[in-house]
C-alpha positions as MATLAB code, in Angstrom:
seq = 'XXXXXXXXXXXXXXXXXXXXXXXXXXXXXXXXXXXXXXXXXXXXXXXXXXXXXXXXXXXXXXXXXXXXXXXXXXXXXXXXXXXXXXXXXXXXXXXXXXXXXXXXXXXXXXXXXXXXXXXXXXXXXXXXXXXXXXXXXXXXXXXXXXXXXXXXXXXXXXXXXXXXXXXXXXXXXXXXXXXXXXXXXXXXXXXXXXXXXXXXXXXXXXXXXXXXXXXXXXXXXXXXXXXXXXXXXXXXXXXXXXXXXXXXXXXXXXXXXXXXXXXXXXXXXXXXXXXXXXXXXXXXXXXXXXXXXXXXXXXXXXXXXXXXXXXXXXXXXXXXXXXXXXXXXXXXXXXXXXXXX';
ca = [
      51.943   12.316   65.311;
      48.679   10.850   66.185;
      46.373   13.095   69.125;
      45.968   11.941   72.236;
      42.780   12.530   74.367;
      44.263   13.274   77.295;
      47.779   14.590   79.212;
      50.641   11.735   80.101;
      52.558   12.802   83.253;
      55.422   10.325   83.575;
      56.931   11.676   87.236;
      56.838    9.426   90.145;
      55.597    9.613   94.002;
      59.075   11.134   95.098;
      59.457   13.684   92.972;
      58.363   17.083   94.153;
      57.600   18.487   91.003;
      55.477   15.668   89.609;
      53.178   15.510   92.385;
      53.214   19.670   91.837;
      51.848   18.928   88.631;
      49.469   16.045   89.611;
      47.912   17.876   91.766;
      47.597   21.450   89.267;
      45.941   18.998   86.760;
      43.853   17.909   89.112;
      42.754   21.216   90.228;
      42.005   22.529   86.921;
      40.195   19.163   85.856;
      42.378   18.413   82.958;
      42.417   15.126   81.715;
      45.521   12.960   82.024;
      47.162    9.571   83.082;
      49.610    9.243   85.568;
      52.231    7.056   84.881;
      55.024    5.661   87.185;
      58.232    5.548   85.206;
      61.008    3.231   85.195;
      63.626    1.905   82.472;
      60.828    1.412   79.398;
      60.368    5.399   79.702;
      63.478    6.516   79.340;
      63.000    7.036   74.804;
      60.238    9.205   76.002;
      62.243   10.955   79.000;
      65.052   11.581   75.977;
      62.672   14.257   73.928;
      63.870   16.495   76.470;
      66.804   18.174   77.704;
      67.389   18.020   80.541;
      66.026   14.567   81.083;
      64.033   15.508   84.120;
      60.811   14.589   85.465;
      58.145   14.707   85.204;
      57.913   14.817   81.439;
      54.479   15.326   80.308;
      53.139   14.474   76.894;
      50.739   16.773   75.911;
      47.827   15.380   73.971;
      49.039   17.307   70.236;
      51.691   14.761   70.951;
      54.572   16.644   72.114;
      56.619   16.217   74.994;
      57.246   18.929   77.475;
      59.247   19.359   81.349;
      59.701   22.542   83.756;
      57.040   23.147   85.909;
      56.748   26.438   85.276;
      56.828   27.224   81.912;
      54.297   24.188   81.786;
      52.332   26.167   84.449;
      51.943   29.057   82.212;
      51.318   27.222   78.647;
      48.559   25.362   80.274;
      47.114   28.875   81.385;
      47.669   30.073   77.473;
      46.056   26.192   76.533;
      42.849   26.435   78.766;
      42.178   30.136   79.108;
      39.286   29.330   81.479;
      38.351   29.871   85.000;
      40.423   27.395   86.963;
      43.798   28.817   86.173;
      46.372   29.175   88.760;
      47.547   32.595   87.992;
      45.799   35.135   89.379;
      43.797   37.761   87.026;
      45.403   40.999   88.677;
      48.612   41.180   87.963;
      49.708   42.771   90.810;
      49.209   39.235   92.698;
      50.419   37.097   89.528;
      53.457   38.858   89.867;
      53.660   38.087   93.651;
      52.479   34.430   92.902;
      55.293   33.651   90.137;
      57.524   35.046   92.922;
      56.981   32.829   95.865;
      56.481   29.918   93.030;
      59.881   30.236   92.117;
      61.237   30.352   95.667;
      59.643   27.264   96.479;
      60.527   25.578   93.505;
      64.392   26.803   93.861;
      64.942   27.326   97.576;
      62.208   24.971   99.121;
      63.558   21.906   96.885;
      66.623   22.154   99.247;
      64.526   21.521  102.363;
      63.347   18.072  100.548;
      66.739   17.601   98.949;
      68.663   17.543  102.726;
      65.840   15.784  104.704;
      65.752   12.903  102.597;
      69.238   12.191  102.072;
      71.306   13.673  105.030;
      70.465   10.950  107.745;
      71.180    7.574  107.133;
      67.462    6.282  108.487;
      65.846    8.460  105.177;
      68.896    7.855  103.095;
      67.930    4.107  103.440;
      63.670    3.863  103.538;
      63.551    6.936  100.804;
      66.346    5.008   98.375;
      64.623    1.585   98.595;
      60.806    3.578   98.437;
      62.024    5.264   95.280;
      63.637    1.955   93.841;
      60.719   -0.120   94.654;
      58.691    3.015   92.675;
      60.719    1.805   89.269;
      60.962   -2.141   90.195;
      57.227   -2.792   91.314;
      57.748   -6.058   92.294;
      61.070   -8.461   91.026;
      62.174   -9.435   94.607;
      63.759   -7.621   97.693;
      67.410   -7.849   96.114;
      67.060   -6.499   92.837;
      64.843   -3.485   94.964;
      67.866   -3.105   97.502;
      70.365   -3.211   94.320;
      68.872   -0.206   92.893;
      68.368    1.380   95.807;
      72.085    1.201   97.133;
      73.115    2.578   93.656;
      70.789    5.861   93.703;
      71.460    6.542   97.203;
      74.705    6.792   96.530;
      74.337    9.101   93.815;
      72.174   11.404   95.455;
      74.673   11.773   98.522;
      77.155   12.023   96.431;
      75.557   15.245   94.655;
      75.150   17.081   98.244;
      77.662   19.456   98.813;
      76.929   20.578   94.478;
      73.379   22.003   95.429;
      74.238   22.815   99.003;
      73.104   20.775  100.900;
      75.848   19.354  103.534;
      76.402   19.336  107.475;
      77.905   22.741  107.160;
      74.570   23.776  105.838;
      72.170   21.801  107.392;
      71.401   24.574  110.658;
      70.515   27.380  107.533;
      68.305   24.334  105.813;
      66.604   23.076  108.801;
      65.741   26.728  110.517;
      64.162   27.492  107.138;
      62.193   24.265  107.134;
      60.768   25.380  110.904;
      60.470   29.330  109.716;
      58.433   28.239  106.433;
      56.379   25.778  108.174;
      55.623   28.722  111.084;
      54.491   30.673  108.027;
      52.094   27.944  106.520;
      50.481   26.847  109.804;
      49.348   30.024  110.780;
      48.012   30.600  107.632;
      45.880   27.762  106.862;
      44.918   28.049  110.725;
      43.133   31.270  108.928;
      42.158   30.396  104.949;
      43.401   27.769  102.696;
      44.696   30.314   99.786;
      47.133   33.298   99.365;
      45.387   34.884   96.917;
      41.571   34.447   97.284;
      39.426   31.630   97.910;
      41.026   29.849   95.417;
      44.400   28.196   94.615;
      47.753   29.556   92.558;
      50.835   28.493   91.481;
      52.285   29.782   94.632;
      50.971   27.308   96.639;
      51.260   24.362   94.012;
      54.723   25.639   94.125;
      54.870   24.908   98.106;
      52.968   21.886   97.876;
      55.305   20.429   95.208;
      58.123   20.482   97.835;
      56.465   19.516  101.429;
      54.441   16.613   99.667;
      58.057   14.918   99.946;
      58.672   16.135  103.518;
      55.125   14.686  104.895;
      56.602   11.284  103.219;
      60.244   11.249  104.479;
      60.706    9.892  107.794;
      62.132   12.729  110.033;
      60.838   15.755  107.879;
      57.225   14.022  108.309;
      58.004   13.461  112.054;
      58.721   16.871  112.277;
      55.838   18.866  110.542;
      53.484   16.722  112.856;
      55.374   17.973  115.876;
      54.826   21.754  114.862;
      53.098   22.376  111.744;
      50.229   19.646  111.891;
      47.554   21.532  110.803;
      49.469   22.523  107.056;
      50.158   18.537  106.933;
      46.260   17.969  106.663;
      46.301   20.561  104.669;
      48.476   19.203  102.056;
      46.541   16.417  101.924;
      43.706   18.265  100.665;
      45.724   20.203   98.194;
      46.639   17.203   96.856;
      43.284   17.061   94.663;
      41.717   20.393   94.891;
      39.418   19.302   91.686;
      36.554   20.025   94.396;
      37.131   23.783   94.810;
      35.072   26.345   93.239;
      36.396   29.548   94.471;
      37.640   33.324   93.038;
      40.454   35.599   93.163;
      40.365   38.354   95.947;
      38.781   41.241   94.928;
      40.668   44.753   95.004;
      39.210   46.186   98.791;
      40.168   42.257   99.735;
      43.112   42.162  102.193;
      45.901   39.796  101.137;
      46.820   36.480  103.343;
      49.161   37.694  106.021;
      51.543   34.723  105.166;
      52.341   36.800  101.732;
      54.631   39.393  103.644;
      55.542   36.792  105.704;
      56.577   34.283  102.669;
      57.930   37.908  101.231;
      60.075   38.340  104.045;
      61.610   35.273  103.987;
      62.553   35.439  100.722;
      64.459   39.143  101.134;
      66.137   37.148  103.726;
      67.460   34.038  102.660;
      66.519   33.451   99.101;
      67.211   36.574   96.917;
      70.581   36.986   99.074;
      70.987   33.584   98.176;
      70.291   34.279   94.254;
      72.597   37.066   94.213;
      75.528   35.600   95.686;
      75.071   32.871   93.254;
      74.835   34.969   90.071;
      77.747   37.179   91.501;
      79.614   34.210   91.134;
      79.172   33.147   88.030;
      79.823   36.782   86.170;
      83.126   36.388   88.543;
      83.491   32.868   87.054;
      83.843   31.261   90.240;
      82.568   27.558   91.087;
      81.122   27.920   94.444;
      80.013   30.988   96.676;
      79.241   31.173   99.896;
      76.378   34.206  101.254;
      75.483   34.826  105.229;
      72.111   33.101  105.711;
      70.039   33.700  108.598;
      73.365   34.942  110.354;
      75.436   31.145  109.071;
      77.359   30.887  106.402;
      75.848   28.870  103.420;
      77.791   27.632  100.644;
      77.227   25.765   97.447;
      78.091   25.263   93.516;
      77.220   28.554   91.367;
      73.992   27.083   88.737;
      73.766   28.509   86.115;
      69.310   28.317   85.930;
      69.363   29.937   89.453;
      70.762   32.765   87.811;
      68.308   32.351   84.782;
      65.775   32.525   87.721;
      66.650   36.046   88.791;
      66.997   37.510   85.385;
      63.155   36.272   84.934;
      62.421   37.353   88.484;
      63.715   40.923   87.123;
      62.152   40.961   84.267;
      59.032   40.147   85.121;
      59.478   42.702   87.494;
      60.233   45.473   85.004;
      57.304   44.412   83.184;
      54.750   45.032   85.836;
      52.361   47.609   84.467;
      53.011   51.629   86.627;
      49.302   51.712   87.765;
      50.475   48.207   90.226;
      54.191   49.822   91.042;
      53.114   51.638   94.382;
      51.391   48.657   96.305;
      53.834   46.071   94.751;
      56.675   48.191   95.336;
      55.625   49.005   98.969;
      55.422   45.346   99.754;
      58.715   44.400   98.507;
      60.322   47.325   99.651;
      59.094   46.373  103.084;
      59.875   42.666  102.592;
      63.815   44.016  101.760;
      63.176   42.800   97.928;
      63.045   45.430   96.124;
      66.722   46.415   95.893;
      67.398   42.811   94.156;
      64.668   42.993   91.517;
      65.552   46.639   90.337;
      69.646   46.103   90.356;
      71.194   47.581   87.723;
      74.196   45.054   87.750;
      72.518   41.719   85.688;
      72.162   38.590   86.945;
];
């Protein structure tokens, strides 16, 4: 297999986790090609399972998807001073955490704002098919887009996302984007001067809500200030910054993202991998004082069992200030369970 000089990232505009990666390589001044795909990528998109994007071909010639174990082999590939996960590993454990919560929870946010109103359902669908087409006429665009719009509405209630759901969906959207503007009202970073997975994580998913009609509408109306700030996110290539240092104070927004997550997403986890050990399709958990329901996953669960281990792995000298903030946050009791996920 013949070596490339350079990463391929075949993803496209709409997908949160492509631009997520986009914008990583850009921070940490890899070299790679973006590449739109469409039909004539679909042998490539088949070297993994599941087929999802974006796949990235790594220059040894191999072909590679999920974010975050791509996150972390990158880190192991280019040991140098732009990684993403932060040297104590205190934070990197606190990073990985909100990383996943954005990735798992936060997709849901993008997920219902694009495709529960009919005015996104119908610019996002014909976006996303012009994204493939490039060109080839307004009908064969519209075609396309009529098909995968149907699809994606059709996959709603499976990953939770219907009217019964929307008021727990859309008060997280205004509670995260609370979080976020008050933060980057204050200092760009969670961690330091400098950027981590975390908020590549977060970026991933609100690059598609600055995009989508009513989402973008939205985050102008009360969170304009993280909108610009996305923007610049979107190539960070420019910063030169470091990790906090141990006397440093961490960015208020980590409770607060902490917080959030003993409140809606590790209830959320739970509920879902209490389902599956009962063998039950759905579940349904009290969110934010609604009921939420949705299809049990089977990687959600996968996601908490990683969550705890990586827990359990943390090093004793870090316990006390990790375990304080989680403990406060109302996390701790989910990562230490004895019952597995």
């Amino acid at each position: 297999m013949a070596r490339l000089e350079h990463y391929r990232i075949l993803g496209g505009l709409g997908s949160p986790y492509s631009m997520k990666m986009r914008a990583i390589m850009r921070y940490r001044r890899l070299p790679y090609v973006w590449i739109q795909i469409n039909d004539s990528h679909d042998e490539e998109r088949a070297q993994v399972k599941p087929a999802v994007i974006p796949v990235i071909q790594y220059p040894d010639g191999s072909y590679h998807n999920d974010s975050t174990p791509m996150i972390y082999d990158l880190e192991a590939r280019h040991p140098d001073d732009r990684g993403i996960v932060p040297h104590e590993v205190g934070d990197a454990f606190l990073a990985y955490l909100l990383e996943d919560m954005a990735d798992e929870w936060g997709t849901k946010l993008m997920f219902h704002y694009r495709w529960f109103l009919e005015r996104d359902q119908v610019r996002m669908s014909e976006w996303l098919a012009y994204d493939r087409a490039m060109g080839g006429g307004f009908a064969g665009i519209k075609q396309f887009a009529d098909f995968f719009r149907s699809r994606q509405v059709g996959r709603m209630a499976l990953v939770g996302c219907t009217r019964q759901n929307a008021p727990v969906i859309e008060e997280s959207a205004r509670r995260l984007a609370a979080i976020f503007e008050a933060h980057v009202l204050e200092r760009p970073f969670l961690f330091g001067s400098r950027p981590s997975l975390a908020e590549f994580g977060w970026y991933g998913q609100f690059s598609q809500l600055i995009v989508d009609p009513t989402p973008n509408d939205l985050l102008r109306e009360i969170a304009p200030f993280t909108v610009r700030w996305l923007m610049h996110l979107d190539d960070a290539s420019g910063v030169d910054g470091s990790w906090r240092k141990p006397d440093e104070a961490l960015a208020p927004a980590v409770e607060k993202l902490l917080a959030f997550a003993g409140e809606v997403y590790f209830p959320f986890l739970e509920a879902n991998a209490r389902a599956l050990r009962a063998g039950e399709e759905t579940f349904t958990v009290e969110l934010l004082g609604k009921p939420y329901t949705q299809g049990a996953f089977k990687y959600q669960a996968r996601c908490l069992e990683s969550l705890r281990r990586a827990y359990a792995d943390l090093p004793p000298a870090v316990r006390p200030r990790i375990d304080a903030m989680l403990s406060k946050a109302g996390v701790l009791g989910f990562l230490t369970a004895s019952q597995p996920a």
